[in-house]
N, C-alpha and C positions, 0 to 999 in steps of 0.2 A: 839413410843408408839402404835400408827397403829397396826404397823409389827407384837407386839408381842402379841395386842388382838386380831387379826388376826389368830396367831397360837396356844393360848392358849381356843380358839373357836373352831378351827379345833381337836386339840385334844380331846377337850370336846365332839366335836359329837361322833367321831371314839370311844371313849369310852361307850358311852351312845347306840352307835348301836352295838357294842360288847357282852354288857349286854344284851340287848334286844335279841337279836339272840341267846346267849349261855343261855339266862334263858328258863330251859327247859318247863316253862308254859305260853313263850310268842306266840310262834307260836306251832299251831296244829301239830304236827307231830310225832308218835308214830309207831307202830307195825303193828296197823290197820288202818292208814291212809288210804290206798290206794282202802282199803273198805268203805268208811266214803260218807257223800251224799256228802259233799262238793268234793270230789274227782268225783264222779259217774256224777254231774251235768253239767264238760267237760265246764264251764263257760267261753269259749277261748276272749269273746267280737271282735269287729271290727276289733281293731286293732293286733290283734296275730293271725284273723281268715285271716289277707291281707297277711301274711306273705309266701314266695313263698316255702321256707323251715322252718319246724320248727325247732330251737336246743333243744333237750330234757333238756337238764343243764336248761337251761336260763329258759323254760316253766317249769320246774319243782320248780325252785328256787321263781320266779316270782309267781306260784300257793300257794306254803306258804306264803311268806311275805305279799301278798295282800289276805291271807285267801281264798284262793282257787275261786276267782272270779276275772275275771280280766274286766270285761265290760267297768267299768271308766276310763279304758288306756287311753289317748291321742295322739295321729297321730303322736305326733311327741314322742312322748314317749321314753327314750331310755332302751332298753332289753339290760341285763345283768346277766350273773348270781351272784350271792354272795354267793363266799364261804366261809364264817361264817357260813351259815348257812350247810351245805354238813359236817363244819367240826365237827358240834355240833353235830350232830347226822349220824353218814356216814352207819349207818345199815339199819337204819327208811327211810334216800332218798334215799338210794340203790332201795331200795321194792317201794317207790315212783314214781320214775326214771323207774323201771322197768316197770310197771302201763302203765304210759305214752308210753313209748317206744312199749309196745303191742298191744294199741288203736293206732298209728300215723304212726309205722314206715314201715307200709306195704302199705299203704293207699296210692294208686294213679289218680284214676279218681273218678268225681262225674258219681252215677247211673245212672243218666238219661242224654242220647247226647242232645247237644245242636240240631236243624235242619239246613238244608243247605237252607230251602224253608225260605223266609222273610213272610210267612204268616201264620207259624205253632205257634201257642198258647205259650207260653211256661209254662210250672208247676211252684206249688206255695209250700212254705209249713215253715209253726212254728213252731214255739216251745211248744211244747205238752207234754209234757215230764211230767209225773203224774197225766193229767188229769183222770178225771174216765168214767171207762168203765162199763159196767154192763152185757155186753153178760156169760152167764157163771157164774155169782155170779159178785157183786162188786170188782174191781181190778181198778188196778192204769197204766195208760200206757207207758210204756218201750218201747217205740221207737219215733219215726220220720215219720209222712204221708206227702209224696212226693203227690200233689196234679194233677190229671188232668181231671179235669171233662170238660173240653172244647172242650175233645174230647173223642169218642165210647172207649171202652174194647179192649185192643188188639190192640192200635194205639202208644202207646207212648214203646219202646225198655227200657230194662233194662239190664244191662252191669255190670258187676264186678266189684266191688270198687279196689279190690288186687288180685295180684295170692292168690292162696291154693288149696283144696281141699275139693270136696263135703262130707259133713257130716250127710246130712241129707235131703230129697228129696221125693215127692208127696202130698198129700191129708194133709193135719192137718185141725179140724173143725172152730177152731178161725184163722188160716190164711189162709184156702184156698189152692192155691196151692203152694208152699213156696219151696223154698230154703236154706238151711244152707251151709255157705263156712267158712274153719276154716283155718287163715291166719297163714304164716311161724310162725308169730312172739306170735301164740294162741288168737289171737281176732277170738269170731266166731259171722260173720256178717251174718244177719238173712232177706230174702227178702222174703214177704208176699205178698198175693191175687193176685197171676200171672195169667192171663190169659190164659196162656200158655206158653209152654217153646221151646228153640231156639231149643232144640233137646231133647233125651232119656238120658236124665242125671243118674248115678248110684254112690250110694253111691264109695267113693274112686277116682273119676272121677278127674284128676286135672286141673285146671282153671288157665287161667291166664287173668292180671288186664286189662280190656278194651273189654275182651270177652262177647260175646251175654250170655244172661243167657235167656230172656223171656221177654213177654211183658205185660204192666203195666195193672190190672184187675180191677176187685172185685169181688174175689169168697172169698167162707168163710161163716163163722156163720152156717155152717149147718154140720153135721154128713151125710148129701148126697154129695157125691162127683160131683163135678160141679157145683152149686147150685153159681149163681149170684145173683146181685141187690139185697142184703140188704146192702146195703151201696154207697157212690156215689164210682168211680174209681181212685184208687192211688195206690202207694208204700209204705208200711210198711217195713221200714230199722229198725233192733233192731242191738245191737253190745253188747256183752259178754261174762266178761271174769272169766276165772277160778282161782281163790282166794285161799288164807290160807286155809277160812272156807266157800265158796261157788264154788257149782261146774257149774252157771251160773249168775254171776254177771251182771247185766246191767247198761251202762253208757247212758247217756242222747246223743241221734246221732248230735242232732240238729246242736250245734256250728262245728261237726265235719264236716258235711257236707256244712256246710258254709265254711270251710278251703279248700273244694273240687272244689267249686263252679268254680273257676278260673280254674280247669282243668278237662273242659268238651270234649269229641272225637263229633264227628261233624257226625252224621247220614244225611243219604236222605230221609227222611221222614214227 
């Protein structure tokens, strides 16, 4: 009698997660997923940011079923993909899938080296992702501030998160001296208030991941070139990508740069 309320239990869920999965108004997933906040807000949590590789499947599966936030994972949690859900709709995770795979799959170090000196500060930085800005008119913040106010302009190295290619390079008035690198896979990863830069960078210039780019500032907020100290010194990391219907989309950096965090290059500095 066990055995077969046992199996007549088992069957009942596989059914009831069936439905759930193929009902196509139970999980978010359409056309414009991949533009949606919940997409954009990159919600990886602890446990998927410890992960030493990510599987696109599993992350992408795991992003719908948990409504695109996965923070309340558990350590021991087991990743999986399910494909119920890939089979319900295999257009909509394709464009999903793809999403993911152009934010992740180029991404090899975090921007800022660790130091080899045990006395050197190390950078701080949150999750900011929307707060408001007002330089410029009212705006919402699209990136990531890599913190280093422990130490002068021009002390802390900034390095490539991936290969690619420069796309865009000098003076802007809201970032200062900035960089654009736009990776194999079309993520174009945006680095702000440089200090200065490791060399004469030129548009087309190709980079690869772990390379010097510059080091960490605060120039910006002004329409004169050079123009420091309105603001303390950090990294501004923005990462954006090109959509259906946007030709610069921004994802929230934060959780992504926590995935990096474990693979830092080691400066003397």
């Amino acid at each position: 009698m066990l055995v077969l309320l046992l199996i007549l239990l088992a069957a009942f869920q596989v059914t009831v997660t069936d439905y759930l999965i193929t009902n196509p108004d139970f999980y978010q997933l359409d056309a414009y997923t991949w533009e949606s906040d919940g997409f954009r807000a990159m919600e990886l949590g602890e446990r998927i940011a410890s992960e030493q590789d990510l599987d696109m499947d599993v992350l992408t599966s795991l992003m719908i079923q948990e409504e695109y936030d996965l923070r309340d994972l558990k350590p021991d949690e087991p990743l999986k993909a399910n494909p119920l859900i890939k089979k319900r709709r295999p257009v909509d995770y394709n464009k999903l899938l793809h999403g993911y795979e152009a934010v992740f799959k180029d991404l090899r170090y975090f921007p800022i080296p660790d130091s080899s000196r045990p006395d050197t500060p190390d950078v701080a930085y949150e999750d900011g992702w929307q707060d408001k800005r007002t330089y410029g008119g009212d705006r919402r913040h699209e990136g990531c501030d890599i913190m280093g106010t422990r130490r002068q302009r021009g002390y802390y190295p900034v390095v490539s998160i991936s290969d690619g290619a420069v796309e865009n390079v000098g003076w802007l008035e809201q970032g200062g001296w900035r960089i654009g690198i736009r990776t194999p896979s079309g993520l174009y990863i945006y680095y702000a208030h440089l200090y200065g830069y490791s060399r004469t960078w030129e548009k087309g210039d190709q980079v690869r991941a772990g390379e010097l780019l510059g080091f960490m500032g605060d120039t910006g907020y002004s329409a004169v070139e050079g123009t420091v100290g309105n603001f303390d010194v950090h990294l501004h990391v923005g990462l954006y990508l090109r959509t259906d219907h946007y030709e610069e989309l921004s994802v929230n950096p934060y959780w992504v740069l926590k995935y990096l965090e474990k693979r830092r290059l080691v400066y003397d500095y």
